[in-house]
Backbone bond lengths (Angstrom), bond angles and torsions (degrees), N, CA, C in turn:
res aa  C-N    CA-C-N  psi(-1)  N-CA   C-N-CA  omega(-1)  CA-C   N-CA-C  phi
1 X - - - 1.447 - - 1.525 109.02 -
2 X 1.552 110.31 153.18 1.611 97.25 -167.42 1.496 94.65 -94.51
3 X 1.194 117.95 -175.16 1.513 128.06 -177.03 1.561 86.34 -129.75
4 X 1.808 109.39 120.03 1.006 126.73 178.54 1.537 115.52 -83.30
5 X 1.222 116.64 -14.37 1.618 125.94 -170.65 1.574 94.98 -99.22
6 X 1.230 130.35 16.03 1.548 119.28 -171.36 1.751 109.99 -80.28
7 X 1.009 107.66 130.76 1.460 129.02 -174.02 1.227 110.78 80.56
8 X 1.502 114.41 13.13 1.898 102.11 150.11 1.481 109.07 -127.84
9 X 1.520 97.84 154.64 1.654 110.05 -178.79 1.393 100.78 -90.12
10 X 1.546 104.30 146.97 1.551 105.58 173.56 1.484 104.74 -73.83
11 X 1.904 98.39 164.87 1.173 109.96 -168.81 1.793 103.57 -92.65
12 X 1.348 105.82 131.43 2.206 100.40 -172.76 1.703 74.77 -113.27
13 X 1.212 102.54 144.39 1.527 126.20 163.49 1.944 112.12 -131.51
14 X 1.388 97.90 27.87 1.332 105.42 165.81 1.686 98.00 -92.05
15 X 1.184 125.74 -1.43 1.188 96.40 169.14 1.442 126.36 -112.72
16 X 1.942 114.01 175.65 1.576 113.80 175.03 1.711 116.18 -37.01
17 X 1.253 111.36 115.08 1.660 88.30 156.53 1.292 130.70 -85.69
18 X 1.680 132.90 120.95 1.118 127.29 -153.32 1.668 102.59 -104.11
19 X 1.431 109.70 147.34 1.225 107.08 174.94 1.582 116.40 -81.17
20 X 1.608 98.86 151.91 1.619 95.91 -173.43 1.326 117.75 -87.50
21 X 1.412 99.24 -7.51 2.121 98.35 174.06 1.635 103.99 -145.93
22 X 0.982 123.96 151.42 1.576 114.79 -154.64 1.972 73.96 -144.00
23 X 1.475 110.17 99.90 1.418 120.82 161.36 1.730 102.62 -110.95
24 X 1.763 87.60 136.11 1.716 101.44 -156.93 1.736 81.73 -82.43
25 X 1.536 119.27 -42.39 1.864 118.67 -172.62 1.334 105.78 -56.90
26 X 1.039 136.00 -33.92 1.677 132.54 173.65 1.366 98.08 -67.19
27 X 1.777 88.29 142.74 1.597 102.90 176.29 1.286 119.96 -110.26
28 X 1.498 105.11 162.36 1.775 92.14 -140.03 1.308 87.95 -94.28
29 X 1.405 139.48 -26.35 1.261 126.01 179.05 1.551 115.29 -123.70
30 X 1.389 127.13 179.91 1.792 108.09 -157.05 1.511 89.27 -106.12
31 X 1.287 76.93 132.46 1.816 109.32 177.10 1.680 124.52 -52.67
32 X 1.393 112.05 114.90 1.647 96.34 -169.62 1.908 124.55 -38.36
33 X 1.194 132.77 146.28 0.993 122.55 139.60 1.440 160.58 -83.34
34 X 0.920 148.01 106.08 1.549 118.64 44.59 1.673 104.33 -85.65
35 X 1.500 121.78 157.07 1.671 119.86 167.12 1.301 110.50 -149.05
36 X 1.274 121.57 128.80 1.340 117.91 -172.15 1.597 122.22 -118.33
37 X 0.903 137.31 156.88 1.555 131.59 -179.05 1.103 135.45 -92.46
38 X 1.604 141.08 101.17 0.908 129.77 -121.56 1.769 110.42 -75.73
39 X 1.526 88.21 -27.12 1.269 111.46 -166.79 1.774 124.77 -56.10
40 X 1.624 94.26 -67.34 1.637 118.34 152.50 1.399 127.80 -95.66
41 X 1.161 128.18 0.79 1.262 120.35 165.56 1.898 101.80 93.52
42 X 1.045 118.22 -28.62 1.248 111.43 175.01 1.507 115.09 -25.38
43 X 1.547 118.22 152.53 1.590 128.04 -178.52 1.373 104.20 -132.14
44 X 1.354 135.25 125.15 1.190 162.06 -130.63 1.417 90.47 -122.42
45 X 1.598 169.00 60.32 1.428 150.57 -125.20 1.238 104.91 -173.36
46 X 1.319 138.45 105.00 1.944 148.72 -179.97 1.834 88.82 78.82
47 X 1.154 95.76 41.77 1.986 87.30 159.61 1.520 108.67 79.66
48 X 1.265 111.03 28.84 2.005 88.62 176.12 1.632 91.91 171.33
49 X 1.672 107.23 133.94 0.993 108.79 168.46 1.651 136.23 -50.86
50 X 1.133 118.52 121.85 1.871 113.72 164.07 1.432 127.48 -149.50
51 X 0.946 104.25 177.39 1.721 105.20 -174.53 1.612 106.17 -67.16
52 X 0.835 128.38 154.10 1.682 129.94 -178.95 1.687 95.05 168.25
53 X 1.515 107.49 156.12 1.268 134.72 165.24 1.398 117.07 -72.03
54 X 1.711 106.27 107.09 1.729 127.86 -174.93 1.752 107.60 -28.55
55 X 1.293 119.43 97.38 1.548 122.15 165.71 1.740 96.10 -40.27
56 X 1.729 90.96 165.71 1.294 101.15 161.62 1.574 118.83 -87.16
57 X 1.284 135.51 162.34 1.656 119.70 -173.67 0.864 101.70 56.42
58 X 0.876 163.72 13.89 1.704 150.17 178.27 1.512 103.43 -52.18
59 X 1.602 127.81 138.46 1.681 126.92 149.52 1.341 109.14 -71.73
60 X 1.470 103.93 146.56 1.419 118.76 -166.02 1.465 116.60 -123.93
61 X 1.407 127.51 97.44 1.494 135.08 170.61 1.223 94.16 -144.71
62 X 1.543 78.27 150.78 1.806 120.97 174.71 1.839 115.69 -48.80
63 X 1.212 117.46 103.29 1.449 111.05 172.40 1.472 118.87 -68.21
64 X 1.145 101.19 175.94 1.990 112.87 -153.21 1.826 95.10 -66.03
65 X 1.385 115.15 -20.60 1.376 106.85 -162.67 1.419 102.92 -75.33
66 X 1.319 97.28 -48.15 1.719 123.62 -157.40 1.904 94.79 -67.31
67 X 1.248 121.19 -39.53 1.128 125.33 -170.51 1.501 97.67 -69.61
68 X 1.554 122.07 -73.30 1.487 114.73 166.24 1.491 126.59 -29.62
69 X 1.168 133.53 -51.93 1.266 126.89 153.17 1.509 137.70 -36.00
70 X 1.332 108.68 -28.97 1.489 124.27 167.78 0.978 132.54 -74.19
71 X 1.728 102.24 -49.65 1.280 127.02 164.00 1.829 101.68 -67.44
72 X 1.160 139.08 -32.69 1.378 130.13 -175.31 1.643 106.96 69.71
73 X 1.189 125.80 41.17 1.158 149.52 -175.66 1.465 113.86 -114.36
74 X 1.240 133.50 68.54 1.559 119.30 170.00 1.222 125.63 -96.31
75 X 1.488 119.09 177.39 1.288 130.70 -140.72 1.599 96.49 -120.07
76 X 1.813 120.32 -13.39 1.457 116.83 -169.32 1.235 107.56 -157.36
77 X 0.708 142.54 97.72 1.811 158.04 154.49 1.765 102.52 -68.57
78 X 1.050 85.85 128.97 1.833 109.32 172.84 1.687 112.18 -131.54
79 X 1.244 102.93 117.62 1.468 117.75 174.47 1.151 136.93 -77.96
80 X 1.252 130.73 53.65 1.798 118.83 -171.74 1.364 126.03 -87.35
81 X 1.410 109.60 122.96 1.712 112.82 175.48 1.690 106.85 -153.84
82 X 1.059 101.18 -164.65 1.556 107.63 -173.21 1.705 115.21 122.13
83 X 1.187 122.07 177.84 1.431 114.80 178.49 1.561 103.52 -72.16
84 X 1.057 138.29 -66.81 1.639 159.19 150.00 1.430 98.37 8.52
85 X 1.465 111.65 -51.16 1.703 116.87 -159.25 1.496 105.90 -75.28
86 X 1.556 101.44 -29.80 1.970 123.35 -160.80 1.424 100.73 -75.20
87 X 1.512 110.10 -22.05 1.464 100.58 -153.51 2.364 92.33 -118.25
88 X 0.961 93.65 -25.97 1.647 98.64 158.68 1.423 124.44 -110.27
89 X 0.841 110.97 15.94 1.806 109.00 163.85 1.445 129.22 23.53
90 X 1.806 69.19 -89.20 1.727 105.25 -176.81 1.534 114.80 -55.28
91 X 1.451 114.17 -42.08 1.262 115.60 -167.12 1.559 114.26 -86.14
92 X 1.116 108.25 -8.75 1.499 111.49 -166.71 1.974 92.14 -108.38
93 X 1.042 128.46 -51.92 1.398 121.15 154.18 1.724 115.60 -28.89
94 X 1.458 112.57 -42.96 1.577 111.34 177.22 0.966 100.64 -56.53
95 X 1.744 116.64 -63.21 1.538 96.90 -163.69 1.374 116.97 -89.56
96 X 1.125 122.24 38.07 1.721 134.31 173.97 1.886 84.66 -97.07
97 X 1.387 121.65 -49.57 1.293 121.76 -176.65 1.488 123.58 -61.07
98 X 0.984 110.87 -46.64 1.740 137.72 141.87 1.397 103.64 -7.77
99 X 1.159 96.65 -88.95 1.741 113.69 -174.17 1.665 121.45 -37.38
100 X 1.309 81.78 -62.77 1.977 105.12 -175.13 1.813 84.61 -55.89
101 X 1.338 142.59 -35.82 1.644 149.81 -157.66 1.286 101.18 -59.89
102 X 1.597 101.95 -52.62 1.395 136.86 -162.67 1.533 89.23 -47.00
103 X 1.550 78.75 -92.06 1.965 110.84 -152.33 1.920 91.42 -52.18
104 X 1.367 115.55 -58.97 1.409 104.55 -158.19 2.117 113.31 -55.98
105 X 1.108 90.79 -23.77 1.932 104.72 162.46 1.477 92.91 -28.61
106 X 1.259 114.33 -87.42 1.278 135.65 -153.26 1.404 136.34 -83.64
107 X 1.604 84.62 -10.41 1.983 115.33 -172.09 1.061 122.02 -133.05
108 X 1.387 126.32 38.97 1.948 145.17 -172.25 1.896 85.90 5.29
109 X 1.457 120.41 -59.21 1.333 112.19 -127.91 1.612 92.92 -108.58
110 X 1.323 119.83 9.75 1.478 127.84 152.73 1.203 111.61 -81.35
111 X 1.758 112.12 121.10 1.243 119.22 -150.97 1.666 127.91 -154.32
112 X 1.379 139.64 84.54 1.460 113.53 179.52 1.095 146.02 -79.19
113 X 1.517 112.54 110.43 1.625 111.66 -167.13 1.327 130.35 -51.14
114 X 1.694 117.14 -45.85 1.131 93.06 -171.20 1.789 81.56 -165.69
115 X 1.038 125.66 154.74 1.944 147.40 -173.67 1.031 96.44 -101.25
116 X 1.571 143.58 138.10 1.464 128.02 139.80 1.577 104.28 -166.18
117 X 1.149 106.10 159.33 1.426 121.03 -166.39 1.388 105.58 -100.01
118 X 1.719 98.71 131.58 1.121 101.53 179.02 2.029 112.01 -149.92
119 X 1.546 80.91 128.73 2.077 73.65 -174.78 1.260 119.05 58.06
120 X 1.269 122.37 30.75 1.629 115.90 162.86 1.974 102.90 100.76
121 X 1.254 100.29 -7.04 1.763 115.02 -158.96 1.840 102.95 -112.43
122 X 0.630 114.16 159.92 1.363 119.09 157.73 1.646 134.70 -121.44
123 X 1.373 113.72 109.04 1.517 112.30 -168.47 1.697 125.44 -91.02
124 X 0.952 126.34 132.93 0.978 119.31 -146.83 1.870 102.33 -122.36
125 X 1.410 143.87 153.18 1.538 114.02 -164.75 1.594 100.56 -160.68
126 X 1.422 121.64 102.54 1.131 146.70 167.89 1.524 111.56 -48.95
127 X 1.648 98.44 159.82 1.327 105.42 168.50 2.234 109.05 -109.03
128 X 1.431 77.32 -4.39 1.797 85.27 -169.65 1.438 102.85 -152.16
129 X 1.506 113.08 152.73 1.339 104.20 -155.34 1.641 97.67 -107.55
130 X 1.614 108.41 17.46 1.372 106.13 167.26 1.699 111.90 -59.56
131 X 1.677 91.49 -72.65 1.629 115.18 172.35 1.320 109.73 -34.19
132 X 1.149 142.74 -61.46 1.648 147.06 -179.96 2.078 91.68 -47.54
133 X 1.248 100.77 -76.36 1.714 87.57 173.18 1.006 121.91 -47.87
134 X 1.458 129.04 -54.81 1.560 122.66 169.30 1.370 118.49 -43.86
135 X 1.358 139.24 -44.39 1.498 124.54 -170.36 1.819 95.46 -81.25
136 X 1.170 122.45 -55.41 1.532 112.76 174.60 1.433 109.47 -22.15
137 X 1.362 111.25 -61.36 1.391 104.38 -174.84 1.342 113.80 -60.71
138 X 0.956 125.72 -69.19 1.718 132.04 160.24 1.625 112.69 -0.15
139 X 1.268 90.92 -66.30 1.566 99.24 177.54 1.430 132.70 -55.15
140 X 1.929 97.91 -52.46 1.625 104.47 -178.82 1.983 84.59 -82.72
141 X 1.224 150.97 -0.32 1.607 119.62 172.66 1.793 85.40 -82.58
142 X 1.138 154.28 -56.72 1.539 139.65 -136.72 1.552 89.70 -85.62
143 X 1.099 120.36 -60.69 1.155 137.86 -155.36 1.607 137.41 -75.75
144 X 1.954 103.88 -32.16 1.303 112.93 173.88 1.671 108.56 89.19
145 X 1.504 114.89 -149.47 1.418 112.48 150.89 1.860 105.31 86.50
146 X 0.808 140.99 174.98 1.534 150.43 167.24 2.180 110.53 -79.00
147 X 1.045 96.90 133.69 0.957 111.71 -178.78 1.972 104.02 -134.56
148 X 1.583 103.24 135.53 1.542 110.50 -178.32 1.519 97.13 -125.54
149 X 1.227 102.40 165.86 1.829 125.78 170.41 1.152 84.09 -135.58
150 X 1.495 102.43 145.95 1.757 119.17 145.82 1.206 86.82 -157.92
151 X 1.657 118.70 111.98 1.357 140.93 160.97 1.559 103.20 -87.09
152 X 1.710 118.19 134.29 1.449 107.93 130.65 1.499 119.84 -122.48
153 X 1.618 85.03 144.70 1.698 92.23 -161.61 1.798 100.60 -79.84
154 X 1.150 125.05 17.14 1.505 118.16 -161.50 1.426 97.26 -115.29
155 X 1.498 129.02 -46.37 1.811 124.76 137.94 1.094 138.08 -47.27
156 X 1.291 118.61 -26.71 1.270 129.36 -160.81 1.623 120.00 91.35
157 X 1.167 114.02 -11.95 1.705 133.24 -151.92 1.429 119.15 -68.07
158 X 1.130 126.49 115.76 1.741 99.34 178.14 2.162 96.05 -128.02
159 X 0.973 101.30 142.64 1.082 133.20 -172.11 1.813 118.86 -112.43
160 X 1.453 105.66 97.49 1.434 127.25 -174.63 1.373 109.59 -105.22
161 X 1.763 107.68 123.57 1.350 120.58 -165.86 1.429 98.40 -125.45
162 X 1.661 138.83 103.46 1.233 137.82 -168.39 1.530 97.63 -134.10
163 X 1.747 112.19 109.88 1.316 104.84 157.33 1.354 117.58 -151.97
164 X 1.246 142.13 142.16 1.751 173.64 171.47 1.273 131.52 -86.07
């Protein structure tokens, strides 16, 4: 008789289910409503942070951005250098500013931590590794030039290397 299950393993649900990304800024259970941040003002309200006018009573904790920032812990580093970068700076920093304008409109917790020069390069340091992809793109659509990813999915981390 043939064995119809051949070349699959049965499914055991006796075991742990483990999570596949373990982010310490996500909260593990849902945040009262309304909650606001003391920090930025963000409002926590129908499931997801956004800009809105401070309820009255509102609960008050630190959102995932504001906490990463404290902690100096981000989630997206973006790399820009090259000759191209040395000689437009200014303008390509605008639209790095641009971007973060964009997304943080619409995404309280899309965010850039902090600018700084490093080794001839300029590093650039997210709170979310959307924004770090989003300005890459930004960059290589105006700009052209090489563009890298190196995500790890086990930090959460993604790592943007753009230079011209």
């Amino acid at each position: 008789m043939k064995n119809r299950f051949a070349g699959f393993a049965p499914v055991r649900r006796d075991r742990l289910v483990q999570d596949t990304r373990h982010d310490a800024y996500k909260a593990r259970h849902k945040l009262p409503e309304p909650t606001v941040c003391a920090q930025c003002g963000a409002v926590f309200q129908g499931g997801r942070w956004q800009w809105l006018p401070r309820p009255a009573q509102a609960h008050e904790q630190m959102c995932p951005a504001c906490h990463r920032i404290h902690d100096a812990f981000p989630a997206g580093f973006v790399t820009v250098g090259g000759p191209f970068f040395k000689q437009h700076r200014e303008e390509l920093l605008h639209l790095v500013s641009n971007e973060e304008a964009r997304a943080k409109a619409e995404h309280p917790l899309k965010r850039i931590m902090n600018i700084e020069d490093q080794d001839g390069d300029t590093l650039i340091t997210t709170t979310d590794i959307h924004l770090a992809r989003g300005i890459g793109e930004a960059l290589h659509h105006a700009y052209q030039g090489e563009l890298e990813y190196h995500y790890n999915e086990q930090e959460n981390l993604l790592r943007v290397v753009w230079q011209r």
